[in-house]
N, C-alpha and C positions, 0 to 999 in steps of 0.2 A: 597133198600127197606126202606120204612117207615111206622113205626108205634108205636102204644100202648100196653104198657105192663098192663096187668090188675093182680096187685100183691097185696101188703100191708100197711098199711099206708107211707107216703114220709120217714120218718125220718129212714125207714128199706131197703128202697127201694132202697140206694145206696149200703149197705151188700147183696141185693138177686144180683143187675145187677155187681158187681164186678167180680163174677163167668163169667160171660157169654163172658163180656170184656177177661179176662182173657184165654179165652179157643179162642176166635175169632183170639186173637194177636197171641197164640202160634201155630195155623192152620197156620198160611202166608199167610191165605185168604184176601183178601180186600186190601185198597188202603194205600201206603207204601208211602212216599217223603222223600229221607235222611234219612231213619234209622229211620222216624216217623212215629208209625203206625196212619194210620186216617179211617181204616176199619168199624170203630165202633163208631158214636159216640152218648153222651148219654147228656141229657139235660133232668131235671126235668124227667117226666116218657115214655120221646119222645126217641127211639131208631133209630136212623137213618144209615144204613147201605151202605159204598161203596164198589162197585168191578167193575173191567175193563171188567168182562163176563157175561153174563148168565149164565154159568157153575160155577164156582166160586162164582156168586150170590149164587146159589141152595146151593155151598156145605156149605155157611156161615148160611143157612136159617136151614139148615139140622143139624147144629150147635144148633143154636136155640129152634128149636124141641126138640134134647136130652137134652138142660139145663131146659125146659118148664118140661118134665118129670122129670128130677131130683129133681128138686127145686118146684115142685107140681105149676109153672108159669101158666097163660093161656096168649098169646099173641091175643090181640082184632082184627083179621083177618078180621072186618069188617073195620076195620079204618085204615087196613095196605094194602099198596098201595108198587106200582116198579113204576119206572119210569126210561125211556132211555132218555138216552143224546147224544149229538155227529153227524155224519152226517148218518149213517144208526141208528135212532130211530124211524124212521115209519117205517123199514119193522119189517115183521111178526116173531116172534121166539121162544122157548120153554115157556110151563107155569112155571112159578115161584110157588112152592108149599110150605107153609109155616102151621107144624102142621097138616096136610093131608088137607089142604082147599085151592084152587087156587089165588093169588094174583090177582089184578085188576091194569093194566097196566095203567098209566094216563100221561098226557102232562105238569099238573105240580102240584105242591104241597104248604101247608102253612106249614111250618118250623120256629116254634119263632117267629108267627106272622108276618112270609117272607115270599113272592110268587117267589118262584121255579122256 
């Protein structure tokens, strides 16, 4: 999953997303290499999320949702996007639900002014 946090000015914005890193690493959800998590990462107010499932996508997104409520967060669901990778990424598979609002599945993405 990728997307936009819609929260506080920049200079806070590393104290609200601290929480959420924090809560992603201690689930085990997401993407691990050597004892380093990379589940989660955060650039400027860009959240970009890895997992090897859809299921584990959901439970990290589901994550999200309860820090979104704790923290009064709104996550901009129109600018947040999934994206599969790998050799079954065209077929068809669970929605991604983020917030109660369905993810939009896409072929790729701009990342830091990268194309995906």
């Amino acid at each position: 999953m990728y997307g936009r946090v819609v929260a506080c000015p920049q200079h806070f914005f590393a104290i609200y997303i601290d929480d959420l890193i924090t809560r992603l690493k201690a689930s085990k959800f997401g993407c691990c290499s050597n004892g380093v998590y990379y589940g989660c990462l955060v650039y400027a107010d860009d959240v970009l999320l890895l997992s090897h499932s859809v299921q584990v996508m959901q439970n990290m997104l589901n994550i999200c949702g309860s820090y979104a409520g704790d923290f009064d967060v709104q996550f901009n669901c129109v600018k947040s996007v999934a994206m599969r990778i790998g050799s079954r990424h065209n077929y068809v598979c669970a929605e991604l639900i983020l917030c109660g609002r369905p993810l939009t599945y896409v072929s790729s993405i701009i990342y830091i002014y990268h194309i995906c």
